[in-house]
N, C-alpha and C positions, 0 to 999 in steps of 0.2 A: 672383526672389521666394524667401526662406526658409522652410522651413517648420516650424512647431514640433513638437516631437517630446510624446505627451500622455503621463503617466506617471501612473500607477492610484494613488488618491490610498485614504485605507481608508474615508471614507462613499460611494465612488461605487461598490464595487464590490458584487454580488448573491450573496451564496452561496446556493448549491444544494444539497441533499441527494440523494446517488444510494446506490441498493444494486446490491453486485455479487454475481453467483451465481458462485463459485467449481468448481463442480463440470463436472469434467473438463477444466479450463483450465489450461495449463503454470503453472505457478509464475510463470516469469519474466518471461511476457510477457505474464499477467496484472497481476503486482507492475508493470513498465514505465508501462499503462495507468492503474494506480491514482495511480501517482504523477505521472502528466502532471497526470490531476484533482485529486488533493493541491495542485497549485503552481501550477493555472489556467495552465498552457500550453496550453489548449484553447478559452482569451476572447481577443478583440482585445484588451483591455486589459493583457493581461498585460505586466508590469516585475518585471523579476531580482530588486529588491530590497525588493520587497512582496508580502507572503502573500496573494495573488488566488485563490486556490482553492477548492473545495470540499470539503464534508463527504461521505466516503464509508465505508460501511457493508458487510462483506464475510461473506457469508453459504457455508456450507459449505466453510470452509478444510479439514474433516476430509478432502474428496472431492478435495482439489485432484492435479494431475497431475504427475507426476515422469520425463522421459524417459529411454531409456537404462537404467544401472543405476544411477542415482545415490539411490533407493531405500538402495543396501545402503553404497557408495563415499565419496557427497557424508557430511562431514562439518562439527559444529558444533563450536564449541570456546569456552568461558568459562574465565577467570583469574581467583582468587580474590585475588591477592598474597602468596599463603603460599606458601612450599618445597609443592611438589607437589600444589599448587592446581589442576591442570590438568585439567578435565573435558572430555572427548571423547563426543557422541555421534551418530549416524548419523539421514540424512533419513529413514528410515525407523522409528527411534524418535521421533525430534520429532513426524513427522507423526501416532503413532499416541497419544502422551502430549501434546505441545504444540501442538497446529495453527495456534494463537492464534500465538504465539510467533516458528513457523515463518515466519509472511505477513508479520507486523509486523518481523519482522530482512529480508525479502525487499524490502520498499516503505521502509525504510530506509536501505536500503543504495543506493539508487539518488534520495535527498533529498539536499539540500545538507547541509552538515553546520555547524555550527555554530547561533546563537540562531533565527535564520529557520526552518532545517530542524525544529528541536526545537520551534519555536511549530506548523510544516505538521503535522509525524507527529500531533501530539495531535488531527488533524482524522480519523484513522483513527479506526476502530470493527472487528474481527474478530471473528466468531462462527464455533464448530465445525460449527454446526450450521442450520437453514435459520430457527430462530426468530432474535428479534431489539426487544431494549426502547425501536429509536427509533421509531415509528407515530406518534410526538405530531408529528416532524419534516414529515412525510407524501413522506418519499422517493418519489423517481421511479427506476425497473428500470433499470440502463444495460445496453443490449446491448454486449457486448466484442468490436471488432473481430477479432481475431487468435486464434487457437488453438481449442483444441475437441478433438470424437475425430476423429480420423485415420483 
């Protein structure tokens, strides 16, 4: 007996709204988590080549956690296409000017990339700080398995 394989078709599937509290959770393995939920690798239904995911909502990227000294080391870097277009600046500037920025190149970087990836990321939402304009959505708190203070 064969069995049919079921592939998430876009009316069967349920999006959810979660918010995450970023404060004192490594970047990385926060950004990891967000992104399972981004691409619903957390539903049985989940298929590679359908956005099954959820809407998630990232609250206190300003407080997020940095180990090691990557604070001062880890480096960003943007190309404008001009002769000496090259801006370099440090996780410890982005996090203190860009927090927003910081998460969403973080949970990006760990999407597929191409039209699929580009339709998931716009299910992000980052905020620096603990308020947050989606209430109307009526999110549910996700507790994050991994990371924390040490």
């Amino acid at each position: 007996m064969q069995r049919q394989t079921s592939l998430a078709k876009e009316k069967d599937i349920k999006r959810q709204w979660y918010v995450v509290d970023a404060k004192d959770q490594p970047l990385g393995r926060l950004a990891s988590e967000i992104a399972v939920l981004i691409m619903g690798k957390n539903k049985p239904i989940y298929t590679p080549n359908t956005d099954c995911g959820d809407y998630v909502i990232v609250i206190n990227a300003k407080h997020v956690a940095l180990s090691g000294d990557k604070i001062h080391n880890k480096k960003y870097y943007n190309v404008s296409g001009f002769a000496g277009g090259l801006r370099t600046r440090t996780a410890g500037d982005m996090l203190s000017r860009y927090p927003e920025e910081m998460m969403e190149r973080a949970v990006w970087g760990m999407l597929p990339k191409g039209p699929l990836g580009r339709k998931m990321v716009k299910k992000l939402f980052v905020y620096a700080e603990d308020k947050h304009d989606k209430e109307a959505q009526k999110p549910v708190k996700y507790e994050v398995k991994y990371g924390g203070k040490r």
